[in-house]
C-alpha positions in Angstrom: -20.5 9.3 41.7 -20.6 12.2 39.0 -19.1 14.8 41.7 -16.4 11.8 42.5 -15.4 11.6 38.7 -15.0 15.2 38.6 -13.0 16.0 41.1 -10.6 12.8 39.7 -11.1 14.5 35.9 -9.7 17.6 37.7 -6.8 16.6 39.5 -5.3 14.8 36.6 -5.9 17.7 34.2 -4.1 20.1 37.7 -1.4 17.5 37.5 -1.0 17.4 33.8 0.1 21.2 34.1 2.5 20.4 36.8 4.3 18.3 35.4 4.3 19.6 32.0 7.9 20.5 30.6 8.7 24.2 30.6 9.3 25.9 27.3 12.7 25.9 26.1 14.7 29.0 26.8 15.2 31.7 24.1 17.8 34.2 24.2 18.4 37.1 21.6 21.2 39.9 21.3 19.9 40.9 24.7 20.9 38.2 26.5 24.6 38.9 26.3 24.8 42.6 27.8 26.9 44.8 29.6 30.7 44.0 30.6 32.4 40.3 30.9 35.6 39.2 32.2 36.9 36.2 29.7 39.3 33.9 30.1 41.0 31.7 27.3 43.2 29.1 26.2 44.9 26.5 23.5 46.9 26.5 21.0 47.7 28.9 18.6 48.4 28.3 14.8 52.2 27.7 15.1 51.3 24.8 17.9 52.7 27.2 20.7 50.5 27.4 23.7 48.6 30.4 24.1 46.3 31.9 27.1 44.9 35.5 27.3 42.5 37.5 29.7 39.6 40.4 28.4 37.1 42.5 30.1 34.4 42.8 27.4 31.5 45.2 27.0 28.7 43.9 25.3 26.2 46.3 23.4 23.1 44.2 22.6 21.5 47.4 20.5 24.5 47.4 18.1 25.0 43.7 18.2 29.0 44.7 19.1 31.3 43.7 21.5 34.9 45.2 22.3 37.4 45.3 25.0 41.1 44.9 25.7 42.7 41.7 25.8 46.1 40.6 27.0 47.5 37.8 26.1 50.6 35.3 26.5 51.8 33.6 23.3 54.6 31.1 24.0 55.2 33.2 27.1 55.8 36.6 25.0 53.0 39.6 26.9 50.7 41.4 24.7 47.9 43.5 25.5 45.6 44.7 21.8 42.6 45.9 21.7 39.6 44.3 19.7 36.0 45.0 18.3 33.4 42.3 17.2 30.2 41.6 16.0 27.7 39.0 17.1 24.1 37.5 16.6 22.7 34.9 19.3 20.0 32.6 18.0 16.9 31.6 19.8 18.7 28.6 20.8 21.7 30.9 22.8 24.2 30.0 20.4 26.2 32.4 19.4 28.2 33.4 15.9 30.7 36.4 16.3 33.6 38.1 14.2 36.2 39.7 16.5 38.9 41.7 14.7 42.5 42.3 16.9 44.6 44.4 15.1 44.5 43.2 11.8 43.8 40.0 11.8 39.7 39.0 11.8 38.4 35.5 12.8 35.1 33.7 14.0 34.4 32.5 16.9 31.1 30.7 18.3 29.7 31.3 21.9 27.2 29.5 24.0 24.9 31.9 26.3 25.6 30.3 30.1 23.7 31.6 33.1 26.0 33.7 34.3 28.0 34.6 31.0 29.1 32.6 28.2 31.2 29.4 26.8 33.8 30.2 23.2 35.4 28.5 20.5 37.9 29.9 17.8 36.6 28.4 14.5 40.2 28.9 12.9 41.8 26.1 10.9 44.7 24.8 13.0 43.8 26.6 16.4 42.2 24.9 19.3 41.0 27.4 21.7 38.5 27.7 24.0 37.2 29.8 27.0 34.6 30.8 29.5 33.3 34.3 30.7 31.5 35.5 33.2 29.6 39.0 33.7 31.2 41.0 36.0 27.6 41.9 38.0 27.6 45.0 40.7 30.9 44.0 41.7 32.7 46.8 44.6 35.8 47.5 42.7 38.1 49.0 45.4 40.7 47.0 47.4 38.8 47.3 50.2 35.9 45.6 47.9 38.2 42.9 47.4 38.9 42.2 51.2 38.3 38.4 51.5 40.0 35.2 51.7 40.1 33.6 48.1 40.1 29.9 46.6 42.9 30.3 44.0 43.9 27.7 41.2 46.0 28.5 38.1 46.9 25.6 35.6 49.7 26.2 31.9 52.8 25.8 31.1 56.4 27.2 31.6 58.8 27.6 28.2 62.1 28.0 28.0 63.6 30.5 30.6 61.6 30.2 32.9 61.9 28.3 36.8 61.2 24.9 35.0 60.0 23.7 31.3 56.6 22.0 31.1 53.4 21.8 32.7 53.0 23.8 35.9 49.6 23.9 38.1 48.6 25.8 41.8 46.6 26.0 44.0 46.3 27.9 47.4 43.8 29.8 50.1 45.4 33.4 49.9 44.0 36.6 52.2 43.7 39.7 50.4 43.8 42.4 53.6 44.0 46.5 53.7 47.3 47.6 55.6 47.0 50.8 58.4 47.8 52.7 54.7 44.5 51.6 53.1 47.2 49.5 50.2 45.9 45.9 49.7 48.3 43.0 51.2 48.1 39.2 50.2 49.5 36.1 53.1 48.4 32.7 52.7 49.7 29.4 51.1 50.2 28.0 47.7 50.9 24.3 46.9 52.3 23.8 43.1 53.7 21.2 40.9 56.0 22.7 38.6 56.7 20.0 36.0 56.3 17.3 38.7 58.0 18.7 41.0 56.0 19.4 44.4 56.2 22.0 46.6 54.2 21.8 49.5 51.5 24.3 51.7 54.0 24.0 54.4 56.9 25.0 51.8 55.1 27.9 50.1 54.1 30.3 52.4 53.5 33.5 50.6 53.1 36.9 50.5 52.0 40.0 48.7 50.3 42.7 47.1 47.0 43.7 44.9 45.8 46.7 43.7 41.7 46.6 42.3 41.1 49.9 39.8 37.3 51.4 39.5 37.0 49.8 36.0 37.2 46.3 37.8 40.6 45.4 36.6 43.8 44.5 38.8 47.2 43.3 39.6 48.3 41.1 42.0 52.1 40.1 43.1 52.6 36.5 45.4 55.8 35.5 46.3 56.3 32.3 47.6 58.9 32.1 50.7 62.0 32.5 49.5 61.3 32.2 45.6 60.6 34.9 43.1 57.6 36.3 42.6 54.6 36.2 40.6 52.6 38.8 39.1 49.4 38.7 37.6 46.4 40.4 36.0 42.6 40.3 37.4 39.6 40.8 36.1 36.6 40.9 39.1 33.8 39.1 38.0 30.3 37.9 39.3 29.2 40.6 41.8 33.3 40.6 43.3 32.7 36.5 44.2 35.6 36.0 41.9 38.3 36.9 39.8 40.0 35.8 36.7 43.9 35.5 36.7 46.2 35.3 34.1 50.2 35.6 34.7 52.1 38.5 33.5 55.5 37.3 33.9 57.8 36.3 31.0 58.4 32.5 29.7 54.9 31.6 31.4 51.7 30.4 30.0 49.1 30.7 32.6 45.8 31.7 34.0 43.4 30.8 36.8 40.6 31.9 39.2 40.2 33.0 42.7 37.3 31.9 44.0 35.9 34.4 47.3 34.9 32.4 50.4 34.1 34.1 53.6 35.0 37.8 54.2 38.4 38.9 55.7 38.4 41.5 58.7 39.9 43.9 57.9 42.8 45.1 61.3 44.9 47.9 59.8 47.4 45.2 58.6 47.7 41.7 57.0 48.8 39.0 58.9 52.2 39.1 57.3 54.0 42.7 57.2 55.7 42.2 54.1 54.8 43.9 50.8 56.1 44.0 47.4 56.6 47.5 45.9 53.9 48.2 43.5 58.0 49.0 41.5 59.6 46.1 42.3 61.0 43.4 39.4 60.9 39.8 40.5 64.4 38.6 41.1 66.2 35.6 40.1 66.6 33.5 43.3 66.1 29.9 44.2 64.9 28.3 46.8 65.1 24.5 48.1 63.9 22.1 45.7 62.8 24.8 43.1 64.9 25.7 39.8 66.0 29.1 39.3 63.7 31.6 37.6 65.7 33.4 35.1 64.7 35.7 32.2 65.6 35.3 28.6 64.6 37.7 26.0 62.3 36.6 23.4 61.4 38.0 19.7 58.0 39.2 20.0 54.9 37.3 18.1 52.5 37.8 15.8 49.0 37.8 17.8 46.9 34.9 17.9 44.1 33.9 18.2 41.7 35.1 20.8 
């Protein structure tokens, strides 16, 4: 009876271990290291929409941050550099002061597992973002051979194919050519302030280059429709990239999401490339406005 009890005392004190709840994670400076691509987006101070991109090196023995971010305020292009400080708490929150040119603000972060969450604590701006660490990503085109997920989400102003909120999404093929440049085929299906375009109406081709530091550009251009450029900033080992578009009068940013590899056979599965030179042209196709270009005064930079 004795031996019985024991054993009974020592399963419930095994089992009490078991399930006891693990300790709550703690983070430190430490805990945000090395480089991030971050992507952002709101509204600024004057109530204009605002999204930018940044590839951000974090130095946890200096407890600084600083990178180059580009951004599109009311659909006029900036690119500024910027330098911050930051503390993360025990708890992986974060508080940080990030200068860009000369205009200083704080901004609180949230450690994630694979980077971080933001907020711009700035009377009268609403912005927020997410980053994630860029990880032993193979930055070369041929490291970006794949067949991506893509989704990009803002808004167009004035001048540009349509005024309002725009979204895509698509499967898009990023391929070497027998010249070792990078080619894009695949299919995009948008709603440009309500107005649908289908798969089966946006075929599309293009172009991407990937540079050693991780960054890139990448044209699409729908069938028949102008084209669209964009910046990238590989991320997560090369299982993603961050997007943001680089063409005037828009307002948006996305992700491309890597699903399974592409083969590579000396050529995409659409010949057609865009010059790394070329300007996007003002044609229309059916049931899509015009995309025309209208200069715009440039603005003051807002908040990251």
């Amino acid at each position: 009876m004795i031996s019985k009890m024991i054993r009974i005392a020592g399963m419930i004190l095994l089992a009490s271990f078991a399930f006891r709840p693990a300790a709550a994670a703690t983070c430190s400076n430490a805990s945000l290291t090395g480089t991030y691509g971050f992507l952002h987006s709101g509204t600024a101070g004057d109530g204009t929409p605002i999204i930018g991109l940044s590839q951000l090196t974090f130095d946890p023995s200096t407890g600084t941050y600083s990178g180059d971010d580009t951004q599109s305020h009311d659909g006029v292009l900036s690119t500024e550099p910027l330098t911050a400080t930051y503390v993360v708490a025990p708890d992986c929150t974060v508080t940080a002061t990030v200068t860009v040119g000369e205009n200083s603000q704080n901004i609180a972060l949230v450690v994630t597992p694979k980077g971080f969450f933001s907020l711009i604590q700035r009377t009268s701006v609403t912005t927020e973002g997410f980053a994630l660490k860029q990880g032993a990503a193979a930055c070369t085109n041929a490291g970006a051979e794949g067949t991506f997920g893509f989704e990009a989400t803002g808004v167009f102003v004035a001048g540009a194919p349509a005024t309002g909120p725009v979204a895509f999404i698509g499967e898009l093929k990023f391929a070497l050519n027998s010249s070792g440049k990078g080619e894009i085929s695949g299919h995009i299906s948008s709603s440009e302030n309500g107005t649908i375009l289908t798969f089966a109406e946006e075929a599309v081709t293009g172009s991407f280059t990937i540079a050693a530091d991780c960054t890139g550009t990448a044209t699409i251009r729908p069938k028949g429709a102008p084209a669209l450029h964009f910046s990238l900033v590989v991320v997560d080992g090369g299982k993603e990239m961050l997007a943001i578009e680089t063409d005037e009068n828009t307002v948006v940013g996305g992700t491309l999401l890597k699903g399974s590899p592409a083969t590579s056979t000396g050529a995409s599965d659409r010949p057609a490339t865009i010059p790394e030179d070329e300007e996007p042209r003002a044609v229309s196709a059916p049931n899509q406005p015009l995309r025309t270009d209208s200069p715009k005064t440039s603005r003051p930079q807002a908040a990251l």
